[in-house]
C-alpha positions in Angstrom: 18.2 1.9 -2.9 14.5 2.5 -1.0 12.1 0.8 -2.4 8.5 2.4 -3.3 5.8 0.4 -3.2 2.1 1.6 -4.0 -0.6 -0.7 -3.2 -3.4 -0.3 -5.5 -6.7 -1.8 -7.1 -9.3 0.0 -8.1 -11.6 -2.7 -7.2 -12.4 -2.0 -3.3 -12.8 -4.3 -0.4 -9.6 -6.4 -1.6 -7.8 -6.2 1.7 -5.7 -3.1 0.2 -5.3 -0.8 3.6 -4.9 -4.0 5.6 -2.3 -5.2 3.2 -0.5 -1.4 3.6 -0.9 -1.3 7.6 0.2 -4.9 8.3 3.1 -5.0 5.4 4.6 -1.7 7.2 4.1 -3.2 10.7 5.5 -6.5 9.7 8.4 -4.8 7.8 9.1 -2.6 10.6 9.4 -5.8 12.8 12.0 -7.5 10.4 14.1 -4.4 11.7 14.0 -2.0 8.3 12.8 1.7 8.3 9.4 1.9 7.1 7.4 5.0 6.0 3.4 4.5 5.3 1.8 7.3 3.0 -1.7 7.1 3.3 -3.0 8.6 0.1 -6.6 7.6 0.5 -9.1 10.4 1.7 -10.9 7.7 3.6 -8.0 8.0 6.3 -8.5 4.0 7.2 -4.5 3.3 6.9 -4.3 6.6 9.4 -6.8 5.3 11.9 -5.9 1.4 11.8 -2.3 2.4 12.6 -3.8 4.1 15.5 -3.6 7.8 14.5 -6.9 9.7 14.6 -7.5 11.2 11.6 -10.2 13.4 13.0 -7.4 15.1 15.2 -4.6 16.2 12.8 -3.0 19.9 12.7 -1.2 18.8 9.2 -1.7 15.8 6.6 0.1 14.4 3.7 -2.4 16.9 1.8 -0.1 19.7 3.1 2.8 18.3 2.3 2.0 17.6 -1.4 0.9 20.8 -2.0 3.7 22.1 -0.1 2.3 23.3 3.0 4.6 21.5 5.4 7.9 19.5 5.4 7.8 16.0 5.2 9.7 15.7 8.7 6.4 18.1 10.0 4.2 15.6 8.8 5.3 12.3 9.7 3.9 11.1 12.6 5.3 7.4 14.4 2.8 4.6 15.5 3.1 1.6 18.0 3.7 -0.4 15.0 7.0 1.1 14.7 7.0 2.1 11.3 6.0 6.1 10.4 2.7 7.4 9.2 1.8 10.4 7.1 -1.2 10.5 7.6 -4.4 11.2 5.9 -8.1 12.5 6.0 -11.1 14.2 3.9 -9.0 16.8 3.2 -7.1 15.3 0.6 -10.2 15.0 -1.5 -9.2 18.9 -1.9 -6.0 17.6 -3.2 -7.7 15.9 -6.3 -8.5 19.3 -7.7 -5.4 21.2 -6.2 -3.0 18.9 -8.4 -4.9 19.3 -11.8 -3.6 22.8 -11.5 -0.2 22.0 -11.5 1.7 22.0 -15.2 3.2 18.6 -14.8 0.4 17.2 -12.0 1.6 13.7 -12.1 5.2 14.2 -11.1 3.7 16.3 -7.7 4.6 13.4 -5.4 7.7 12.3 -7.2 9.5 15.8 -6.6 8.6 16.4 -3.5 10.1 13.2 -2.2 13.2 14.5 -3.7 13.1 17.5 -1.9 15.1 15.6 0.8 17.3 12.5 1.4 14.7 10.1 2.9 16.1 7.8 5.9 13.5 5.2 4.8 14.1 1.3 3.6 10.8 1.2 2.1 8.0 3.6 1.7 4.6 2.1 1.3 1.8 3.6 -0.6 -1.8 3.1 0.3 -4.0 4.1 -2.7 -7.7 5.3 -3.0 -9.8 2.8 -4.8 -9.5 4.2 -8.1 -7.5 5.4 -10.9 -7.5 9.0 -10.0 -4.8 11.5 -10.3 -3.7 10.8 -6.6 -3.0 7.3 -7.8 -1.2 8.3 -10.5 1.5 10.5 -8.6 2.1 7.5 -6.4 2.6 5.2 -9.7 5.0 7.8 -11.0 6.7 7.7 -8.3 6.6 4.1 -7.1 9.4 1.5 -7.9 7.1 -1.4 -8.3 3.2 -1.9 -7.7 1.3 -4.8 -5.2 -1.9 -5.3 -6.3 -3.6 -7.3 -3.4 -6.5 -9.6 -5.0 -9.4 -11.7 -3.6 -9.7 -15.1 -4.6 -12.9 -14.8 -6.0 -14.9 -14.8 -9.6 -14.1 -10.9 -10.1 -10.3 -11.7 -8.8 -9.2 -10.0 -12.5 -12.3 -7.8 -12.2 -10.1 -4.0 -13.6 -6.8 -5.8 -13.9 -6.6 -5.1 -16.8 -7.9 -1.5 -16.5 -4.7 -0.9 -13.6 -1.9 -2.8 -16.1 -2.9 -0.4 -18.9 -2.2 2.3 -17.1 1.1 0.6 -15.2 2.3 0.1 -18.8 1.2 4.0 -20.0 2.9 5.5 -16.8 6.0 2.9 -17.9 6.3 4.8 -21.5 5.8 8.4 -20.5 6.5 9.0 -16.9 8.7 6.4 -15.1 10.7 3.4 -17.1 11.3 1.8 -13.8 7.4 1.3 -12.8 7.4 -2.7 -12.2 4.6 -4.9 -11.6 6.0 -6.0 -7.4 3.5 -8.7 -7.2 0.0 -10.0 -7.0 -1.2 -10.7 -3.4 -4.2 -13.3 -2.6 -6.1 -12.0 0.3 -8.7 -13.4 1.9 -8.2 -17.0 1.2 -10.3 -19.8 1.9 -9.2 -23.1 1.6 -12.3 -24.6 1.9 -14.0 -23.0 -0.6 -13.5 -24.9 -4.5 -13.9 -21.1 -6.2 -10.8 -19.9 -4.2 -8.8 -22.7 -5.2 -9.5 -22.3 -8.4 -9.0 -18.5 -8.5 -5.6 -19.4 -7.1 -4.3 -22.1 -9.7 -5.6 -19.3 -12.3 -3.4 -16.5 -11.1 -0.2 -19.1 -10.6 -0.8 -20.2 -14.1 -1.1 -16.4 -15.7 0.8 -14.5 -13.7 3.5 -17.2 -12.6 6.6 -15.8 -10.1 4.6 -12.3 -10.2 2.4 -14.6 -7.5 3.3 -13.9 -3.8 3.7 -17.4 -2.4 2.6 -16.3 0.6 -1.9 -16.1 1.3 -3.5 -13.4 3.6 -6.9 -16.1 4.8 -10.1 -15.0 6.0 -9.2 -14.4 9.6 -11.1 -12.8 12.2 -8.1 -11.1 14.4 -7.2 -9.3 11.1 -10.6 -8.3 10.5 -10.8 -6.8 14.2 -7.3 -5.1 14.5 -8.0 -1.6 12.8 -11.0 -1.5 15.1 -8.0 -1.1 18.1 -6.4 1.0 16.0 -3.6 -1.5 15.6 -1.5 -3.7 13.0 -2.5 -7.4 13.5 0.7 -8.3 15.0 0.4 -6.1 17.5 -3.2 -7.1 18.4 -2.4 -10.5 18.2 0.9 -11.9 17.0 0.2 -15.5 16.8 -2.9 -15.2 14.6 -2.5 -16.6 10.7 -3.0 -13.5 9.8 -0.2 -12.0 11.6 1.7 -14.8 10.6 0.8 -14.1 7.2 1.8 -10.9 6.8 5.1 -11.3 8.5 5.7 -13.9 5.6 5.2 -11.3 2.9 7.7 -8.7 4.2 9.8 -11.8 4.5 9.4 -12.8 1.0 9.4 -9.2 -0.1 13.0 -9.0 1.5 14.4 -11.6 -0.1 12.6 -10.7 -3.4 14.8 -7.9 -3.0 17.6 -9.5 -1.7 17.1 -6.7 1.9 16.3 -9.8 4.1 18.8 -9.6 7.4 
């Protein structure tokens, strides 16, 4: 069964895109088919995976409204994983979708149009709990919800499990919480640590045991319009992220 996985938080700058880009990349790498949707009008997923979102004839706001086929919309980047992409045009696709009768199940069907040749498909949310958002939580298998070690860590956790839990009871029974990522971790710093006993002690095996740190490769890869391991494989954070797919794999019991 293909997994689903949106990756959202509505609180910004959490390491969200970098977590989608380098999750798909690192996936990709472990030898699985991987499909990146990038759902956020911002179009940062699109350009850090090396696509420019200022030069695209179709986007995935065609093919949710209907426009295009999926296999006309995928594109495939030097990460090895493929991309539909995204750009402003989508914000077009907030109001489009509140004109559909059942406007949360818009992403769900048309994913079933098709048989997808796809091991995982990875979601990259907007920044908010918006309707776009919603139709990838409808249609996701489980959620990753990457968080900063910091003092506002649970800062609209419990706005985004509310609504995990709502989409649960009306929309799709199968909705899981996939896990709670800590991104950019510094060991140095007291406040981190102590963010990061916090979320072992309340959220227990939910916890990735693998950290994203503060690194400075993985901060400059989307600028070359590349994953990190593909910039520089033998940073920590390319290390990192090749440890989550691998403990996401085995999570799942997909490792090879």
């Amino acid at each position: 069964m293909k997994k689903i996985i949106a990756v959202a938080n509505q609180k910004g700058g959490v390491g969200k895109t970098t977590t989608s880009v380098n999750l798909s990349a690192a996936l990709a790498g472990l030898g699985v088919s991987v499909l990146l949707m990038d759902l956020d009008p911002q179009g940062n997923a699109t350009m850090g995976s090396g696509i420019d979102k200022h030069d695209l004839n179709v986007s995935i706001y065609d093919w949710l409204l209907g426009h295009t086929a999926l296999q006309d919309t995928v594109k495939t980047t030097v990460g090895n994983y493929d991309l539909m992409p995204s750009n402003i045009d989508l914000t077009a696709a907030e109001v489009a979708l509140m004109q559909f009768e059942e406007r949360e199940f818009v992403m769900t069907k048309r994913l079933s149009e098709q048989p997808l040749a796809y091991d995982y498909i990875i979601v990259d949310c907007p920044p908010s709990l918006n309707i776009l958002t919603v139709n990838a939580l409808v249609a996701a298998t489980g959620v990753l919800v990457p968080m900063q070690c910091e003092y506002y860590a649970l800062e609209g956790w419990s706005a985004l499990l509310d609504t995990v839990e709502g989409i649960r009871a009306k929309a799709n029974p199968k909705l899981e919480i996939e896990g709670l990522l800590r991104t950019m971790y510094d060991a140095r710093n007291g406040l981190s640590r102590d963010v990061y006993r916090q979320l072992i002690q309340y959220f227990g095996e939910k916890v990735y045991r693998t950290v994203v740190p503060r690194n400075v490769r993985l901060a400059e890869a989307p600028s070359h319009g590349l994953p990190v391991m593909m910039y520089d494989r033998g940073s920590r954070g390319s290390l990192a992220y090749l440890a989550l797919a691998s403990e996401m794999q085995k999570r799942h019991g997909t490792d090879k």
